[in-house]
N, CA, C and O of each residue as an XYZ file, in Angstrom:
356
protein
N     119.626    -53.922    -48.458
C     118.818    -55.051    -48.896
C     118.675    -54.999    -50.411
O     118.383    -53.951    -50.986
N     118.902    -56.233    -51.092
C     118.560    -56.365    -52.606
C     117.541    -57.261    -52.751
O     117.439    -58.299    -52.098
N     116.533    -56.755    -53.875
C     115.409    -57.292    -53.845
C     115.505    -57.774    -55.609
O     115.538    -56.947    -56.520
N     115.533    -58.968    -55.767
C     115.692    -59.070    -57.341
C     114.426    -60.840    -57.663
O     114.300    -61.880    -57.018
N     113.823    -60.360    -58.856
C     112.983    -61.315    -58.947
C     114.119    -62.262    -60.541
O     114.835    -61.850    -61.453
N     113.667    -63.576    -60.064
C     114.639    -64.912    -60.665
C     113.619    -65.612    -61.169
O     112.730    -66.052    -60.439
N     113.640    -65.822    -62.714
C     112.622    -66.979    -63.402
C     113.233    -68.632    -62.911
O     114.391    -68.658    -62.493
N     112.648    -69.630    -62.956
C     113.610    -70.616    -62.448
C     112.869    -71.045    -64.134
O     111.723    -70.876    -64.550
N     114.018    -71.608    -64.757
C     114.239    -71.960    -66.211
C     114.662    -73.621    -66.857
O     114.655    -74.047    -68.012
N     114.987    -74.232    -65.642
C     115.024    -75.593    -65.472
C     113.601    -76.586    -65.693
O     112.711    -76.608    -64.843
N     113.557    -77.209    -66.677
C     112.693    -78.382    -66.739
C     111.660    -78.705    -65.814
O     110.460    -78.519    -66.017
N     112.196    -79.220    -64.742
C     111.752    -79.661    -63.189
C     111.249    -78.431    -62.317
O     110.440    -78.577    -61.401
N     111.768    -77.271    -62.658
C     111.883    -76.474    -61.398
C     112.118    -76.935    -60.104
O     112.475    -78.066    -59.771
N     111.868    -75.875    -59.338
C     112.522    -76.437    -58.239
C     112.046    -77.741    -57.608
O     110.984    -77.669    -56.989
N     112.572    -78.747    -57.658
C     112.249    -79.864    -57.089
C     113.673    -80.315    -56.060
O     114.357    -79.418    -55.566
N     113.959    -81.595    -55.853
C     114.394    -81.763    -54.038
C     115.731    -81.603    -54.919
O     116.003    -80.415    -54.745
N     116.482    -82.009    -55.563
C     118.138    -81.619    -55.930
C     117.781    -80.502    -55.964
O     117.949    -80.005    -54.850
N     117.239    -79.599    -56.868
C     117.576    -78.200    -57.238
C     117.114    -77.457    -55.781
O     117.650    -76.428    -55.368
N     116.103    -78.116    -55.136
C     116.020    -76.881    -53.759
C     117.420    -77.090    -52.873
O     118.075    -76.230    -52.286
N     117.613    -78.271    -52.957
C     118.838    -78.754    -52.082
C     120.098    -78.099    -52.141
O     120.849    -77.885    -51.189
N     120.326    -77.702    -53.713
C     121.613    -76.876    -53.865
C     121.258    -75.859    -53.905
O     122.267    -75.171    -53.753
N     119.957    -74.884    -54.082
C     119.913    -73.736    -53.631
C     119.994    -73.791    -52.477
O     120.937    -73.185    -51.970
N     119.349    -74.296    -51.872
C     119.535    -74.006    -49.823
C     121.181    -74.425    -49.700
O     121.751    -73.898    -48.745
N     121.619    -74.898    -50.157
C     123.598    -75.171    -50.072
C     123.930    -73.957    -49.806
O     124.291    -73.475    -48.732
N     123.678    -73.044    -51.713
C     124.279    -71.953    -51.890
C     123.995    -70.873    -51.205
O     124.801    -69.974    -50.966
N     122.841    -70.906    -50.858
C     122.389    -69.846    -49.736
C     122.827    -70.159    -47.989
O     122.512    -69.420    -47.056
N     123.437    -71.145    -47.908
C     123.681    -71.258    -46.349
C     125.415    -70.880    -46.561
O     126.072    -70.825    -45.521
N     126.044    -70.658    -47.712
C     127.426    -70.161    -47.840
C     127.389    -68.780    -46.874
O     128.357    -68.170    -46.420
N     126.221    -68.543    -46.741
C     126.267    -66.472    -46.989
C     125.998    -65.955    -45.903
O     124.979    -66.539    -45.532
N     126.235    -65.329    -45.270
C     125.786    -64.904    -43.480
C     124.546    -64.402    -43.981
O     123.546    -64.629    -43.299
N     124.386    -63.561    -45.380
C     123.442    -62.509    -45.412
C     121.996    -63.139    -45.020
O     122.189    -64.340    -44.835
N     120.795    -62.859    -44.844
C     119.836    -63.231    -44.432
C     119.131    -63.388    -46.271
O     119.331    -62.576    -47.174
N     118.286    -64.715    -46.359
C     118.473    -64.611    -47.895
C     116.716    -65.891    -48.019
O     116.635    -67.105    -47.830
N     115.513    -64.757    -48.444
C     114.269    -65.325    -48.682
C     113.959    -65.441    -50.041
O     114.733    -64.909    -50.837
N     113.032    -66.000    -50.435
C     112.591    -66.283    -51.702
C     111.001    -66.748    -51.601
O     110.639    -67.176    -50.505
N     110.427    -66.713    -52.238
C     108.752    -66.412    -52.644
C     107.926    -65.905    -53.506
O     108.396    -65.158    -54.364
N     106.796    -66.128    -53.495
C     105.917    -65.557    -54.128
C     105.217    -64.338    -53.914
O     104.159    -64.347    -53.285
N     105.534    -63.653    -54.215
C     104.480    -62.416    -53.960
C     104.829    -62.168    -52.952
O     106.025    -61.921    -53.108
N     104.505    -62.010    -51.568
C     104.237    -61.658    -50.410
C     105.231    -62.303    -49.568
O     106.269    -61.990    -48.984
N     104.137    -63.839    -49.821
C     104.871    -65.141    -49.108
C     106.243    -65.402    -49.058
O     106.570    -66.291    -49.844
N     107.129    -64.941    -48.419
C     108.772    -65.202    -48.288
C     108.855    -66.558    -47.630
O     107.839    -67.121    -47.222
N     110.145    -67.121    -47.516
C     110.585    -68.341    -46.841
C     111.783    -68.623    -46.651
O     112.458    -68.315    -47.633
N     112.459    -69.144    -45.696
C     114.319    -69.132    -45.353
C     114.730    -69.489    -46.410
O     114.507    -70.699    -46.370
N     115.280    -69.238    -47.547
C     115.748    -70.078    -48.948
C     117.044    -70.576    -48.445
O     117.861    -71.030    -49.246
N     117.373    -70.510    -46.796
C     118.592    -72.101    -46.523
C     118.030    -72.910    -46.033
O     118.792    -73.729    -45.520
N     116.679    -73.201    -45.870
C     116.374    -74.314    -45.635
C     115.070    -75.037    -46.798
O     113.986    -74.575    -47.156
N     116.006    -76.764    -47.248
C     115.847    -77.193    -48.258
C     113.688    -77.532    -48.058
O     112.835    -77.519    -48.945
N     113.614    -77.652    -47.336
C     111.953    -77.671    -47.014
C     110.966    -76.794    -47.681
O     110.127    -76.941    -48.570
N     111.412    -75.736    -46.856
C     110.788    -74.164    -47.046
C     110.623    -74.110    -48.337
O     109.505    -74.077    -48.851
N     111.959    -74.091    -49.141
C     112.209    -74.074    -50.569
C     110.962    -75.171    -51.462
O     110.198    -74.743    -52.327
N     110.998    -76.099    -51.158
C     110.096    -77.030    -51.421
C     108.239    -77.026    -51.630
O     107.466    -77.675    -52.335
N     108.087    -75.984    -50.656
C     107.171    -75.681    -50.277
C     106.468    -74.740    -51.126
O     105.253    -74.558    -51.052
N     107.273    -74.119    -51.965
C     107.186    -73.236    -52.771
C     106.299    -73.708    -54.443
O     105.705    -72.978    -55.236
N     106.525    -75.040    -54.474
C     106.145    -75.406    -55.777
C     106.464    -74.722    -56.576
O     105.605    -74.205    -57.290
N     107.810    -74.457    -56.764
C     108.075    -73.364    -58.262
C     108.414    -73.991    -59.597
O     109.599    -74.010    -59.931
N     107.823    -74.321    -60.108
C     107.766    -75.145    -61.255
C     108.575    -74.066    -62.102
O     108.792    -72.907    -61.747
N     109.137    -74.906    -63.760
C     109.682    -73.920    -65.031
C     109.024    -73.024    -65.224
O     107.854    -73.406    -65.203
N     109.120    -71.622    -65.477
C     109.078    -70.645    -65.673
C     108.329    -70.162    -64.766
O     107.341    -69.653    -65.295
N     108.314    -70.046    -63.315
C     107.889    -69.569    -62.146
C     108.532    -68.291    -62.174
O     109.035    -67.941    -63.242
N     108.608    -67.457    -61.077
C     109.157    -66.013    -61.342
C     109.429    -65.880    -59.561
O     108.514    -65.429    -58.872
N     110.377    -66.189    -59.097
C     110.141    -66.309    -57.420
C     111.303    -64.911    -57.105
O     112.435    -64.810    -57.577
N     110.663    -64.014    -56.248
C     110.855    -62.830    -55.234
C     112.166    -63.409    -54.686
O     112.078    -64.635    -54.623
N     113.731    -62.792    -54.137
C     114.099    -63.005    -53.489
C     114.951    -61.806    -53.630
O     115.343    -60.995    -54.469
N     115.086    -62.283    -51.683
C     115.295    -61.032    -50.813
C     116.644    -61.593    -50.340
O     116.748    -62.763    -49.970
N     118.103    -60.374    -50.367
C     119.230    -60.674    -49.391
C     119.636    -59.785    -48.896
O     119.576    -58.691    -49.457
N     120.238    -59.953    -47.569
C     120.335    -58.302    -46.419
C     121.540    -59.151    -46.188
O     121.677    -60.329    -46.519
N     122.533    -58.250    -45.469
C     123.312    -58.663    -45.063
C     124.741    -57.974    -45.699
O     124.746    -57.143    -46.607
N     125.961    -58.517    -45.004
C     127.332    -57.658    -45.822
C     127.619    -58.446    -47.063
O     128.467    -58.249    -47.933
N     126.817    -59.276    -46.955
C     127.362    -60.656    -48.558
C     126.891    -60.690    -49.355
O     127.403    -60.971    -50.438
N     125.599    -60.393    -49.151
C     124.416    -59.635    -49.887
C     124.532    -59.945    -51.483
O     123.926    -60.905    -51.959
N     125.527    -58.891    -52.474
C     125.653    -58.983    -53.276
C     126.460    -60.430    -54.125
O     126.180    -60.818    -55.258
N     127.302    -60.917    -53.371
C     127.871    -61.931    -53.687
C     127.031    -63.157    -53.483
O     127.169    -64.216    -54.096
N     126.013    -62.857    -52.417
C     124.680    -64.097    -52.647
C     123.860    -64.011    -53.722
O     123.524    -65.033    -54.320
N     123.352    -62.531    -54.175
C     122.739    -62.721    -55.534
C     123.702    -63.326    -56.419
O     123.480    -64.461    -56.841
N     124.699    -62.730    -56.735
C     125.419    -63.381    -58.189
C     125.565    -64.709    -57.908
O     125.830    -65.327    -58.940
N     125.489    -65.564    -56.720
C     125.769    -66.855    -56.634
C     124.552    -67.915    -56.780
O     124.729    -69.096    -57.078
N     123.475    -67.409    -56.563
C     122.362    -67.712    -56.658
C     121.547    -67.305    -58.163
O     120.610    -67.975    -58.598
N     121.929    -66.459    -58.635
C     121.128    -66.165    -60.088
C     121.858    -67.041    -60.549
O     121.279    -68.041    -60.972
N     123.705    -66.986    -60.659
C     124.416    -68.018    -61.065
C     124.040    -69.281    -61.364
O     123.935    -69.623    -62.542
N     123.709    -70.406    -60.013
C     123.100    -71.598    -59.961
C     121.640    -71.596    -60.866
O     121.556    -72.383    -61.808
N     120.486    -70.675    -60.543
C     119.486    -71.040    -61.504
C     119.878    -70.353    -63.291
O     119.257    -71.099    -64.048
N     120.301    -69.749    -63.765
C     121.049    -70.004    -65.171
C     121.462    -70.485    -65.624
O     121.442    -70.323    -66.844
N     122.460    -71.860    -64.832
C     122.896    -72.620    -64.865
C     122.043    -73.956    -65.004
O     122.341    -74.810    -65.839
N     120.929    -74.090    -64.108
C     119.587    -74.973    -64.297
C     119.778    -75.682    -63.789
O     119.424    -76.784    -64.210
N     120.617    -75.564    -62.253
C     120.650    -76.229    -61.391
C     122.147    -77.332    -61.780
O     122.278    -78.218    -60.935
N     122.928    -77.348    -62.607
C     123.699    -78.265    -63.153
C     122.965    -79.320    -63.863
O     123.469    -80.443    -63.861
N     121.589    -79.086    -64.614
C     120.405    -80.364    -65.322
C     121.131    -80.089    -66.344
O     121.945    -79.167    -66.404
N     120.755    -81.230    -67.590
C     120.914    -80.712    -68.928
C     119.483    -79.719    -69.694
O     119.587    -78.939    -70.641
N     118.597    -79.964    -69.154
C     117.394    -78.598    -69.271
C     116.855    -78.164    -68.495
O     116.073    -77.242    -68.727
């Protein structure tokens, strides 16, 4: 299991495009793959859950991936939020 905490750095934060293509990139991955606050985890492949989160710019959200893909879900996922979701900020 990798446990790595992700600032979301985008303007909007997570709002319904940007949860939408995170829950995309996270349903690529067999690995089992949460995200949250503190404690509070949530399926980060489903675009709702994600939503639910209110993670506004410069939020700091927990996420968790198990699994054999594991590592190739973090780099794909830190990837997308560095990226800023594909926004121009």
């Amino acid at each position: 299991m990798i446990k790595e905490k992700i600032t979301i750095i985008n303007k909007l934060g997570l709002h319904a495009r940007a949860a939408a293509k995170l829950a995309a990139t996270c349903s690529r991955f067999s690995s089992t793959i949460k995200a949250g606050h503190s404690d509070k985890l949530v399926d980060a492949k489903s675009v709702m859950s994600l939503m639910l989160l209110a993670a506004g710019q410069d939020c700091c959200l927990n996420f968790e991936f198990d699994g054999q893909d594991e590592q190739d879900a973090l780099d794909q996922v830190r990837a997308l939020i560095t990226e800023r979701f594909g926004e121009d900020e």
